[in-house]
Every structure is written in C-alpha cells, then in structure tokens.
Biopython code that builds the backbone (N, CA, C, O; Angstrom):
import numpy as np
from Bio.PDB.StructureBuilder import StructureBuilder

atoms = [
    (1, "UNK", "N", (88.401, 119.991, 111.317)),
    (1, "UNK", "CA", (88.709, 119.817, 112.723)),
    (1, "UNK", "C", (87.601, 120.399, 113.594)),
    (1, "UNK", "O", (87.143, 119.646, 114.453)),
    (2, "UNK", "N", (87.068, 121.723, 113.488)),
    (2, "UNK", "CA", (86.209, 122.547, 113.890)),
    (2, "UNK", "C", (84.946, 121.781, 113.617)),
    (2, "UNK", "O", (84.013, 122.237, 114.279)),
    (3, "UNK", "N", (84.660, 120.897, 112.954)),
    (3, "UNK", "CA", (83.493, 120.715, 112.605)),
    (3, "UNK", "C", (83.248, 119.127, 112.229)),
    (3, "UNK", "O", (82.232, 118.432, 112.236)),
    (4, "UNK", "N", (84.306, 118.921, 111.976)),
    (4, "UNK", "CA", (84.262, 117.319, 111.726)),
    (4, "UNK", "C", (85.262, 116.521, 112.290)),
    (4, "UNK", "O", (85.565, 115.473, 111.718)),
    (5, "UNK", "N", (85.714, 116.790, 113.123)),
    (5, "UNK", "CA", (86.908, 116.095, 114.447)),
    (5, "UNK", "C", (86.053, 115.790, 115.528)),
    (5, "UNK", "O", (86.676, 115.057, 116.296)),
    (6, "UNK", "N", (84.612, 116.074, 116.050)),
    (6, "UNK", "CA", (83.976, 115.342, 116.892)),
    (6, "UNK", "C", (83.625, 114.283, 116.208)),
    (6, "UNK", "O", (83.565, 113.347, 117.005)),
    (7, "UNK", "N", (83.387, 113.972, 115.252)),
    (7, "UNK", "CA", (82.842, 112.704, 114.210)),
    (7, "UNK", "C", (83.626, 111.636, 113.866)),
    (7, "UNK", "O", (83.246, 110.612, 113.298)),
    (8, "UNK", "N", (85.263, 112.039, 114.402)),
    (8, "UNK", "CA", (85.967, 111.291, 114.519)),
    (8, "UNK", "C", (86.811, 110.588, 115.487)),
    (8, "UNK", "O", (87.219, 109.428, 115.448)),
    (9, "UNK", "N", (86.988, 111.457, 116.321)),
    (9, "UNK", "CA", (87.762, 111.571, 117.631)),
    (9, "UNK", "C", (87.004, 111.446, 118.682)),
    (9, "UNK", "O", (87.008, 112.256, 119.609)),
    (10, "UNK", "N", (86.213, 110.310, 118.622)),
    (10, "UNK", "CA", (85.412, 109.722, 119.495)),
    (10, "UNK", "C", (85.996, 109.039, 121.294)),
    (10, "UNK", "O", (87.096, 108.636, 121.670)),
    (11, "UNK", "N", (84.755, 109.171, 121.969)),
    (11, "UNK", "CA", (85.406, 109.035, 123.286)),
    (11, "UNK", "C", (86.301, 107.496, 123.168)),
    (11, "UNK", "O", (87.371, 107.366, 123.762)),
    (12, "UNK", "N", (85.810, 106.580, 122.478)),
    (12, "UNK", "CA", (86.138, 105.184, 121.822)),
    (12, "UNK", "C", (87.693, 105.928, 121.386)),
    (12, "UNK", "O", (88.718, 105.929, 122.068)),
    (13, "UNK", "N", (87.513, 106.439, 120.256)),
    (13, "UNK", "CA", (89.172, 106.694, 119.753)),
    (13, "UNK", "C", (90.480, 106.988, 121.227)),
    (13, "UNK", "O", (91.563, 106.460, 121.478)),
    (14, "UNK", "N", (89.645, 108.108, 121.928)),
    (14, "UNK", "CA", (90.692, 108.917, 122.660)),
    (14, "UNK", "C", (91.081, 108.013, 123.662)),
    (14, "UNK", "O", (92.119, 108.164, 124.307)),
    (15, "UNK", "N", (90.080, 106.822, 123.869)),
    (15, "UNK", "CA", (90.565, 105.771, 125.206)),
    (15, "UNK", "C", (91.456, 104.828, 124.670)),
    (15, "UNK", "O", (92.097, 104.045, 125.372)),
    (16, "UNK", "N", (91.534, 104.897, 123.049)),
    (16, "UNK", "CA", (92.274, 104.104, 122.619)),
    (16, "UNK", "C", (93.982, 104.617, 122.367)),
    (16, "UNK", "O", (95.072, 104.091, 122.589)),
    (17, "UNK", "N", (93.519, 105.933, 121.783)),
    (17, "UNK", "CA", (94.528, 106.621, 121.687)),
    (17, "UNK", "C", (95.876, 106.836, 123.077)),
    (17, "UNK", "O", (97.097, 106.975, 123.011)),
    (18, "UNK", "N", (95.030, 106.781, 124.091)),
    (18, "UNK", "CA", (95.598, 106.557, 125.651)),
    (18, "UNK", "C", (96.027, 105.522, 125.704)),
    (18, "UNK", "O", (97.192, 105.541, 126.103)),
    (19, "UNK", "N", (95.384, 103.878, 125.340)),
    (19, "UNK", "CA", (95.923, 102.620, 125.432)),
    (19, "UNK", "C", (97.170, 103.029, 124.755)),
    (19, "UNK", "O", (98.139, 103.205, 125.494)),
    (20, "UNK", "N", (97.336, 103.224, 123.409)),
    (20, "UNK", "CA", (98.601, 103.516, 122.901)),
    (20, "UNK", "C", (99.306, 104.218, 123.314)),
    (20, "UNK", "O", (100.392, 103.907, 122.824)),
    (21, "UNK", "N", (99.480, 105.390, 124.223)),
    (21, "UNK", "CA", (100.366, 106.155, 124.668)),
    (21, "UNK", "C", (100.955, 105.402, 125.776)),
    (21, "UNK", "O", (102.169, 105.310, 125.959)),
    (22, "UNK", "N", (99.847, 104.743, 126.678)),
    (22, "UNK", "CA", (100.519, 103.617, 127.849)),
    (22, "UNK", "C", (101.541, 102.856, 127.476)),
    (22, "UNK", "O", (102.649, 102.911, 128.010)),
    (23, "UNK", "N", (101.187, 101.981, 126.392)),
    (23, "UNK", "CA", (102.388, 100.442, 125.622)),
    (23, "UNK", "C", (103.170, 101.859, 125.251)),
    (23, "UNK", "O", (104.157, 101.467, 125.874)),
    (24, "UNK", "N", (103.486, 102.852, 124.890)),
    (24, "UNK", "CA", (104.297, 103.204, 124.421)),
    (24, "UNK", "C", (104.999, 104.068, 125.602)),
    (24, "UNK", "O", (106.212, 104.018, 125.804)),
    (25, "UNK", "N", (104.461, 104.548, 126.057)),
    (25, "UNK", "CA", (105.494, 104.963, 127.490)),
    (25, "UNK", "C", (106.001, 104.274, 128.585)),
    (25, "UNK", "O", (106.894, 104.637, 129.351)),
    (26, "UNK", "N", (105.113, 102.869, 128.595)),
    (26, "UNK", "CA", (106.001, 101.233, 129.421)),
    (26, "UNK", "C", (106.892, 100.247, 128.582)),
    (26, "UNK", "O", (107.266, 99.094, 128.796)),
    (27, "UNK", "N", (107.087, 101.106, 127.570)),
    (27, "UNK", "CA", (108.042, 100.399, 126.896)),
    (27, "UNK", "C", (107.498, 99.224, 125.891)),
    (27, "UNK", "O", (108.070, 98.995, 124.826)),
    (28, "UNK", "N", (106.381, 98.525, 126.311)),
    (28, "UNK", "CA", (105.740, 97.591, 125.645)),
    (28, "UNK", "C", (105.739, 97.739, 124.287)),
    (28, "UNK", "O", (106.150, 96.749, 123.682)),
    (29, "UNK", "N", (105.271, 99.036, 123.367)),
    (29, "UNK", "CA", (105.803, 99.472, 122.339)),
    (29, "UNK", "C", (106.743, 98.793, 121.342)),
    (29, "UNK", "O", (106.500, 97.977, 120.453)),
    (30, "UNK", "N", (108.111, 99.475, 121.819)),
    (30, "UNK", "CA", (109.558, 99.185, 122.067)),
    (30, "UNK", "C", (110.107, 97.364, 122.245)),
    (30, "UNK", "O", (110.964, 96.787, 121.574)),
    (31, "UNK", "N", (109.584, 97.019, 122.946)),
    (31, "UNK", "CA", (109.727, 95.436, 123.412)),
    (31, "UNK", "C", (108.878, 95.067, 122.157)),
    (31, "UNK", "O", (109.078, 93.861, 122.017)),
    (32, "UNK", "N", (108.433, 95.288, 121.639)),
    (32, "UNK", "CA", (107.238, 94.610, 120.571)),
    (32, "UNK", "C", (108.229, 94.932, 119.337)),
    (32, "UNK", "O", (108.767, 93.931, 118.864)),
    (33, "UNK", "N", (108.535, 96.089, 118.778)),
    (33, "UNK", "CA", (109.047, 96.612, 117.619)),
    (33, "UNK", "C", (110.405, 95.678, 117.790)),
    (33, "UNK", "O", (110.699, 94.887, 116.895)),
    (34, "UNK", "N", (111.263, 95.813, 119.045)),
    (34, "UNK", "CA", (112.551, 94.737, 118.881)),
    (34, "UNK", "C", (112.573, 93.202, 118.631)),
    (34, "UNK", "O", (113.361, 92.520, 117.975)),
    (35, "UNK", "N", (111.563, 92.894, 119.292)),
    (35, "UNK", "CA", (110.884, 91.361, 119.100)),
    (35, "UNK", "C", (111.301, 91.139, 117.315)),
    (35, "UNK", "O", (112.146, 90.481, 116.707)),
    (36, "UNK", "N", (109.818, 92.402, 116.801)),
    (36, "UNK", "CA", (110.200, 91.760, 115.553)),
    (36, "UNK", "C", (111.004, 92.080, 114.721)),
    (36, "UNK", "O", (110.951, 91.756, 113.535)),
    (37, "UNK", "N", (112.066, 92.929, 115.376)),
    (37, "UNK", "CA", (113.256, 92.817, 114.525)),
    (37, "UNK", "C", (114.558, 91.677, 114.480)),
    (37, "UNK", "O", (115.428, 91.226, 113.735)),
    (38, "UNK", "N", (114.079, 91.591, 115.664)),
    (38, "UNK", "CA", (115.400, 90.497, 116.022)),
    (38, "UNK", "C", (114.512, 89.368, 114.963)),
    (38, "UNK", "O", (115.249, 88.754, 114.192)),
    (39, "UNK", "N", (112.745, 88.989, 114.845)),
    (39, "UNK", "CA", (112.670, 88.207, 114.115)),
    (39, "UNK", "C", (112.036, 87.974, 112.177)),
    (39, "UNK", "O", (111.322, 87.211, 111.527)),
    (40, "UNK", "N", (113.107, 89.523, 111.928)),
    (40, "UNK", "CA", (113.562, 89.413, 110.481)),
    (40, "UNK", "C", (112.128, 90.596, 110.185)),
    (40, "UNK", "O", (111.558, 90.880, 109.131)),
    (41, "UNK", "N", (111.974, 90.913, 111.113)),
    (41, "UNK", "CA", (110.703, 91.971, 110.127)),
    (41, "UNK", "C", (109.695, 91.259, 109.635)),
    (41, "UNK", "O", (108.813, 92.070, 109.354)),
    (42, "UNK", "N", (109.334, 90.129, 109.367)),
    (42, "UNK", "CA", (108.221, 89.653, 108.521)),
    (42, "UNK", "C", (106.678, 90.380, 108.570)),
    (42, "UNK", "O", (106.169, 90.890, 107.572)),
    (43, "UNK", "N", (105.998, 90.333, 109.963)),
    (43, "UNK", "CA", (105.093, 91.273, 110.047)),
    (43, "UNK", "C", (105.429, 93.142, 109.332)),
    (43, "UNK", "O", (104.597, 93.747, 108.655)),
    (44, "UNK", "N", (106.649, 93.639, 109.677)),
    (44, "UNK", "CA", (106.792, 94.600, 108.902)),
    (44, "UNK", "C", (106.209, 95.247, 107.443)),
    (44, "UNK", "O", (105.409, 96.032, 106.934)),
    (45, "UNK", "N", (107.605, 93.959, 107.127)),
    (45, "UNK", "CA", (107.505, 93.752, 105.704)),
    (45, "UNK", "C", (106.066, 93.810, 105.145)),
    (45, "UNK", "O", (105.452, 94.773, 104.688)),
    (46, "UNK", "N", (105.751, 92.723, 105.279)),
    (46, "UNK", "CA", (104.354, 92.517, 105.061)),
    (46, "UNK", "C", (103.077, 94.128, 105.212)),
    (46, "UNK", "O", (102.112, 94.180, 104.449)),
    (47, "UNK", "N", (103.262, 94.972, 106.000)),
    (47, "UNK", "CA", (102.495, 95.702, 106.241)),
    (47, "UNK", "C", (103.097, 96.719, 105.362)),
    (47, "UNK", "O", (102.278, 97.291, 104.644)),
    (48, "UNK", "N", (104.044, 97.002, 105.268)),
    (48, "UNK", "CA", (105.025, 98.292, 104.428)),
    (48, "UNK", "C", (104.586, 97.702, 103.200)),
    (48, "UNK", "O", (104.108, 98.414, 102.316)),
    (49, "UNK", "N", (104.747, 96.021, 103.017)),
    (49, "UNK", "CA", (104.126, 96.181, 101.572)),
    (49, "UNK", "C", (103.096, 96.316, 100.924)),
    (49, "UNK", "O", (102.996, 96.737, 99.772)),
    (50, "UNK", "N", (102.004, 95.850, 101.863)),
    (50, "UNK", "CA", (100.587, 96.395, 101.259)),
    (50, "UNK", "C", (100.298, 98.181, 101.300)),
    (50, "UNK", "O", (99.424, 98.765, 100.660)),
    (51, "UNK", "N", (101.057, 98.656, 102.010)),
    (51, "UNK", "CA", (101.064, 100.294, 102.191)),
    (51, "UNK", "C", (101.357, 100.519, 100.513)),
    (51, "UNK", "O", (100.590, 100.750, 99.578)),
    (52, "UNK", "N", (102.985, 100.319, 100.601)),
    (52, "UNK", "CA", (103.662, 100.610, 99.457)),
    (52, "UNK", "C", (103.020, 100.499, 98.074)),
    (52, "UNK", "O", (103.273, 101.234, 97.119)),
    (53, "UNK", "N", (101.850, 99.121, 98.104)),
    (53, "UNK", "CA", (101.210, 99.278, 96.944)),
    (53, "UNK", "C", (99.864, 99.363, 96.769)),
    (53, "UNK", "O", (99.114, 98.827, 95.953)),
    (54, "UNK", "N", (99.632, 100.303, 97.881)),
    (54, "UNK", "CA", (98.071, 100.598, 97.645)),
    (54, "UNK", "C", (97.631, 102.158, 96.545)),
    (54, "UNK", "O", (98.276, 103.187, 96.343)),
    (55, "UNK", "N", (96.519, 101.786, 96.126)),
    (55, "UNK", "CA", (96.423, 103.011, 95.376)),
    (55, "UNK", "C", (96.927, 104.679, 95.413)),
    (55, "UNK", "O", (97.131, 105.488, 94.508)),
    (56, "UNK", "N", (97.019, 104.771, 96.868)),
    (56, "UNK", "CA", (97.231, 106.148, 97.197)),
    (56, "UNK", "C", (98.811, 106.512, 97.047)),
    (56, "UNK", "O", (99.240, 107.635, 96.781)),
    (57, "UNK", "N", (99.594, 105.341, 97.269)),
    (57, "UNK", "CA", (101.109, 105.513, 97.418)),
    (57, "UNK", "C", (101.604, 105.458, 96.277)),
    (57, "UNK", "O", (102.559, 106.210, 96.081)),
    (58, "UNK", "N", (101.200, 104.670, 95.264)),
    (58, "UNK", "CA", (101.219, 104.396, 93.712)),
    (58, "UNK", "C", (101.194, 105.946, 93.076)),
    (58, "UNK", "O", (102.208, 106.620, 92.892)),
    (59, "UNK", "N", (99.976, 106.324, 92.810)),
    (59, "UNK", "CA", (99.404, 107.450, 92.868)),
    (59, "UNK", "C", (100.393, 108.716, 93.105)),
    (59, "UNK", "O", (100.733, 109.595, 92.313)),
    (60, "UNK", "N", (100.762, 108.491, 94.558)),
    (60, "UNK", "CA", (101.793, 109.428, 95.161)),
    (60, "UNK", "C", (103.333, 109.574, 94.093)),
    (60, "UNK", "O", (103.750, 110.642, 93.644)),
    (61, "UNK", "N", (103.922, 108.316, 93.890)),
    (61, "UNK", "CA", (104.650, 108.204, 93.517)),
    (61, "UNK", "C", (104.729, 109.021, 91.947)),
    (61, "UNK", "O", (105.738, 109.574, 91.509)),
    (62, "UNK", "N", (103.589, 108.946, 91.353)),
    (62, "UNK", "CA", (104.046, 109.021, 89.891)),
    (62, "UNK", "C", (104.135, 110.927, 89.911)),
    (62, "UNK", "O", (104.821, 111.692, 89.233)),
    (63, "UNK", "N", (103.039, 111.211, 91.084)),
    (63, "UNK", "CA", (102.856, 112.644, 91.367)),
    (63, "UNK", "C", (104.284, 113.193, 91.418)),
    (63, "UNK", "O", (104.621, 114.253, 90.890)),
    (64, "UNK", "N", (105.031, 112.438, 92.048)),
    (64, "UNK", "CA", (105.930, 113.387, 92.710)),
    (64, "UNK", "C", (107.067, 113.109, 91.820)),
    (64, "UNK", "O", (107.965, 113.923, 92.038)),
    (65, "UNK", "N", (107.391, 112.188, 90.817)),
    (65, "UNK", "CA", (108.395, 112.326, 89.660)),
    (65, "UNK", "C", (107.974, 113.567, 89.037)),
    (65, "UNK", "O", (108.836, 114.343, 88.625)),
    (66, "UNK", "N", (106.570, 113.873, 88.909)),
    (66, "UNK", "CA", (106.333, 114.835, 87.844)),
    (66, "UNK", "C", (106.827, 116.419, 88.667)),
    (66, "UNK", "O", (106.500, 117.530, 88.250)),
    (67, "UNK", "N", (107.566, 116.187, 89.743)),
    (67, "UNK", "CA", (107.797, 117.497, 90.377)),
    (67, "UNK", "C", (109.027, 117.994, 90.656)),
    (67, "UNK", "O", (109.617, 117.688, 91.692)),
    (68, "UNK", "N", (109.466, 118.716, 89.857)),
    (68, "UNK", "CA", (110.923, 118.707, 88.918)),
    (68, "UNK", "C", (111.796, 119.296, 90.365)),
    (68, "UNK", "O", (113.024, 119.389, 90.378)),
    (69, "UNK", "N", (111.212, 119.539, 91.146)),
    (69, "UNK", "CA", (111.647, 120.573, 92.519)),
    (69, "UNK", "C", (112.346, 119.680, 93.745)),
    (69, "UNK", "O", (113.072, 119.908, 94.712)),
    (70, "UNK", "N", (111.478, 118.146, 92.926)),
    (70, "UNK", "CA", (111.594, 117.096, 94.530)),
    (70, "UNK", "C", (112.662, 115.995, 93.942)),
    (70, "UNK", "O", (112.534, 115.094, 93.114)),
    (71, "UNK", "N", (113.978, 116.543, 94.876)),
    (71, "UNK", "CA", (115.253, 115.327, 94.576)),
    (71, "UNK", "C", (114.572, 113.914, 94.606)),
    (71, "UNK", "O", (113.972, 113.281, 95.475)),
    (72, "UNK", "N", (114.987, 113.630, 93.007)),
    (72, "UNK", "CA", (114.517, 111.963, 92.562)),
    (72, "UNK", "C", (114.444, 110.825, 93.671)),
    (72, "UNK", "O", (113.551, 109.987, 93.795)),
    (73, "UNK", "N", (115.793, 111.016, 94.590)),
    (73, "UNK", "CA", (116.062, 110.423, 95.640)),
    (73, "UNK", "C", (114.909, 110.105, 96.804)),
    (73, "UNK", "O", (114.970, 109.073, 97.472)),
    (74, "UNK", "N", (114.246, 110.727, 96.914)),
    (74, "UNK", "CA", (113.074, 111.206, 97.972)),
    (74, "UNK", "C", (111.733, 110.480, 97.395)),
    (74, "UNK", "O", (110.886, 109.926, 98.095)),
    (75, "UNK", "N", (111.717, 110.588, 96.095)),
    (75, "UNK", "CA", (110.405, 109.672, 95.578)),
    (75, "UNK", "C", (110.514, 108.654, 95.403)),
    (75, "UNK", "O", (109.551, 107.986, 95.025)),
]
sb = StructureBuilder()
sb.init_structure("model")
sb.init_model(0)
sb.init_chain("A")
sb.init_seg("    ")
for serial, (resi, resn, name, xyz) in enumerate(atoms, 1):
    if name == "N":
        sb.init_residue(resn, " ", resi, " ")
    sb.init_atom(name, np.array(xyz, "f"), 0.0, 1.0, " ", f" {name:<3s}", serial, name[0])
structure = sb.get_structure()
C-alpha cells in the first residue's frame, strides 16, 4: 500500500472508482442489478461461472477442504 498503491490507484482508477460510486448512489447500480434479475440472471450466471472456475477459486476450494476448522458447508 505504502509503496505500491500509487502504481495502482491511479488518477484513471480513482475517477473511475467515483464513476462507480455515482451509478451506485443514483440508483443506476440497483436499476441495472434488478433489470437482470427480473431477466433470469444470464449475464450473472455467466460471470459467477467463469469466476467459479478459474484457477484461483479451484485452487481455493481444495485448500479449504483440507482445513479441518472450516464447516464443510462454507467451502
């Protein structure tokens, strides 16, 4: 953060980061997320599923069976 958060958090990011706080405090957000629920999630879906099976979540998954501490339920 100290040292490598200017390298990321560019004046570009933070004006963007603001665009998003706008749609999300005019509701636009909100009006967008209901849209596509009322029309079945497909964009969702679609994005949860390439998440769900990308290397890192895969990965995640097998980690966290092996962790006798974390209710099965949760992984």
């Amino acid at each position: 953060d100290l040292t490598r958060g200017p390298r990321i958090i560019t004046e570009q990011t933070r004006a963007e980061m603001k665009k998003i706080l706008s749609e999300v405090t005019s509701g636009e957000f909100a009006k967008e997320w209901v849209n596509e629920y009322k029309s079945g999630l497909k964009k969702f879906k679609e994005l949860y599923g390439k998440d769900h099976d990308c290397q890192l979540e895969t990965v995640g998954r097998e980690l966290r069976k092996m962790m006798k501490w974390i209710d099965s339920k949760e992984v």
